[in-house]
Steps between C-alpha positions, in 0.01 A plus 500: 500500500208271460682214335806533729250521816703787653309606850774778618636702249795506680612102369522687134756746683806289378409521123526832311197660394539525093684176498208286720252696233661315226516207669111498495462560134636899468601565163845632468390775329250636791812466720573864471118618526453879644248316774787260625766773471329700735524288743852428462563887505302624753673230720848586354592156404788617347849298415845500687627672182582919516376644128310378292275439813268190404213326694625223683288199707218586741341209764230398288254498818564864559478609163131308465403668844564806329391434183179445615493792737572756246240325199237425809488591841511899513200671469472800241849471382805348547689741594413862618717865512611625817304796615859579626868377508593203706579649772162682585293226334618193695748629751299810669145271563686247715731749664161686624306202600790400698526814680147512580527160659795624712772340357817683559821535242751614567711551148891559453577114649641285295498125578859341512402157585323225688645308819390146537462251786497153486483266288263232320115543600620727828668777257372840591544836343667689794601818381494800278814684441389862316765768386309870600581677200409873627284618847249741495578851599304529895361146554242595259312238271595528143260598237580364191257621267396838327204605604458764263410259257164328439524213538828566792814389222813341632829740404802373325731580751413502876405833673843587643348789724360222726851321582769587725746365231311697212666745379857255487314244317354769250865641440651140436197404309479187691188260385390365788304272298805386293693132621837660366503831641761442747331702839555323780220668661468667886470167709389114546233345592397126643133417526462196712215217497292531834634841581470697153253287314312217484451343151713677184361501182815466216355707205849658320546431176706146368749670319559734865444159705870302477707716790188533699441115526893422488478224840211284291687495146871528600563089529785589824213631662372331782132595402588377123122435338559340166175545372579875497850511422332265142243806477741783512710366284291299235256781444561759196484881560497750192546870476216719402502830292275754442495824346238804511476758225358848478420653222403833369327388204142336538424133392332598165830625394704190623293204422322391233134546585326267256532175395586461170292184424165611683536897504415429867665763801750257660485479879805593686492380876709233629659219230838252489674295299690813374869479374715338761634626754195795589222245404223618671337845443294769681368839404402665845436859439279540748769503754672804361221669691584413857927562404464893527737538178521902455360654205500436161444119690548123284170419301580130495696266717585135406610184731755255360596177658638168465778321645879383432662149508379247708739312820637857602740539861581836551841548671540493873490828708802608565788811432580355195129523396370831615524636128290196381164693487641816313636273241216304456265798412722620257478127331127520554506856250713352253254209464235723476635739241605175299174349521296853427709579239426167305124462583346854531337482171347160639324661761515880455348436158377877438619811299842526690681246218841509660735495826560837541198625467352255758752637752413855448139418578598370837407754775784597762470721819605822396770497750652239280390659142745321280538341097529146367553259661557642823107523501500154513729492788288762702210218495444195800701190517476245714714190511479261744878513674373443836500157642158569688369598132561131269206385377445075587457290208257198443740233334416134465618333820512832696175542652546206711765624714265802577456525913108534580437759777435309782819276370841666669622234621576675805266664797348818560576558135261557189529595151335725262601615136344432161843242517318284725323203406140558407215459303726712238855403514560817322592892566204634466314781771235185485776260682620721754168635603367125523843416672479748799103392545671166520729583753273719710280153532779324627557787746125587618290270317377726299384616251307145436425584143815573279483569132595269279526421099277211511647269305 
């Protein structure tokens, strides 16, 4: 960096990472090193190409950001458990802080798209068209979350009681939160600027962003914005996966507890660079405690994640679609059971030498008490078959099309999301919480000091 006088780490964003490395005197044979691989991993730099899933390119700037994060810039540790899942960890704090301050939300709208005025420096955002997916029963306010639970949890399905349309959604087993569910929902809605709101701040997801946006990337469009029409559709999305597993059986008898060169107890926490394609692992008992399993309940529970091919475009919503989630989880357990059942002994190194017996330690609701492998299907999977859900790669050349928050290109309109540009250029919590600071200064002004990576 020194020799090539780089000021912004952003200019080494059009060179891979690995491949600028060797440029500067890498040996070929570090190429592959666990410390570079990590980054490439945890980023899911992955390839266009479906199985064997291989790491691909990553924008060298982001990957030396992160690199230097990770090794550097976190105190303690570089990464830390949850206390909880997601959900209450990240989700629940805002939520709560948000209340307190008096924000309203209302859930069950869905935002169809964006109306534009104008054009050139005079183009304004001028409306919000929403879909209301449900009401709730007696003008009440919805409560989303359990508060039965400490800290409140967030359910998997919405608390049908509460809506007027409840009890149909519940017996069609509508997902309100799915883009292919075909529920037209109860009404419309048209939020104007000056009337409705003054300033909107854009923070869905890329992959969930093409329909909403259609007047500034659809070229007949008389709002046509060809700096986001060459962001849509030069940026690469991937599909995540992750599994959970419960088991009955405790770690001493599924892993190997000492190293065989030292003697030493071997750690178990948080680690990647795992077979390909559930990379990354995480054993997280400690959450079994706040699932209220009945009793006998799991004595060990392990995270599994990673991601598929690179340059993914999930198929548009439509009739013809609406069985596109259901198939894709059934892909997602196939991949799984192909991948456990070639790298178990890899990871679940302990006395439980083959297959079978590692799916008879997995623990099951007794509701669902079953054999083999159904045990295995009776576990969490999660693949990402949502458009709002694709993860946004880093590649070479990529980053620069990023929009920076303040950057719309239209009016009364902001953006937030870790796909934003920032100091990060990466999906990370890191970039979106340092891209909504970001956009609440160009709102308010504040706050005046944001985070950032410092380099």
């Amino acid at each position: 960096m020194l020799e090539e006088s780089t000021l912004d780490f952003d200019e080494l964003d059009e060179h891979d990472f690995v491949t600028w490395m060797r440029q500067w005197g890498l040996a070929p044979e570090h190429a592959a090193v666990s410390s570079l691989m990590l980054v490439y991993e945890t980023l899911f730099a992955h390839l266009d190409d479906r199985a064997p899933y291989r790491m691909g390119e990553l924008a060298c700037g982001v990957a030396l950001r992160w690199f230097l994060l990770v090794s550097f810039g976190y105190e303690g540790a570089p990464a830390y458990d949850f206390g909880w899942s997601c959900a209450e960890t990240l989700i629940t704090p805002y939520y709560q802080a948000l209340r307190q301050l008096g924000t309203e939300v209302h859930f069950f709208h869905r935002v169809e798209r964006l109306g534009f005025a104008g054009s050139g420096d005079d183009k304004q955002l001028s409306r919000v068209h929403l879909r209301v997916q449900a009401t709730v029963a007696e003008g009440r306010e919805y409560q989303p979350l359990r508060l039965d639970y400490d800290p409140p949890a967030w359910p998997m399905t919405p608390d049908w009681s509460q809506l007027r349309e409840g009890a149909e959604l519940r017996e069609r087993g509508i997902d309100l939160e799915c883009a292919y569910d075909g529920w037209p929902g109860v009404g419309e809605r048209v939020l104007v600027q000056g009337d409705d709101f003054d300033v909107c701040v854009l923070a869905i997801p890329l992959g969930a962003l093409p329909p909403v946006i259609d007047e500034l990337i659809d070229p007949r469009s008389p709002h046509f914005d060809p700096n986001w029409h060459a962001f849509v559709d030069g940026t690469a999305l991937t599909q995540t996966l992750s599994t959970q597993l419960w088991f009955r059986r405790d770690a001493a008898q599924l892993f190997d507890q000492r190293d065989a060169a030292t003697g030493r107890s071997r750690v178990r926490g948080l680690a990647t660079g795992f077979a390909q394609p559930q990379a990354s692992f995480g054993e997280l008992s400690h959450l079994i405690a706040h699932e209220r399993w009945p009793a006998p309940a799991p004595v060990l529970l392990t995270y599994h994640t990673g991601a598929l091919e690179g340059a993914v475009r999930l198929p548009s919503v439509g009739d013809a679609t609406r069985g596109f989630p259901a198939a894709e989880r059934l892909r997602a357990r196939g991949i799984v059971e192909a991948w456990l059942r070639e790298n178990h002994r890899g990871l679940f190194d302990g006395e439980l030498t083959d297959f079978d017996a590692l799916l008879d330690a997995l623990a099951v609701p007794p509701e669902q008490e079953c054999s083999g492998i159904e045990r295995l299907w009776a576990q969490h999977f999660n693949i990402a078959c949502q458009p709002s859900d694709l993860y946004v790669l880093s590649r070479p050349r990529q980053t620069r099309l990023r929009r920076a928050p303040h950057d719309s290109g239209a009016r009364f309109l902001l953006l937030a999301g870790d796909w934003t540009k920032t100091d990060m250029n990466c999906g990370c919590v890191e970039g979106a919480t340092q891209s909504g600071m970001l956009a609440a200064r160009a709102l308010s002004g504040h706050p005046i000091y944001i985070w950032r990576v410092g380099f």
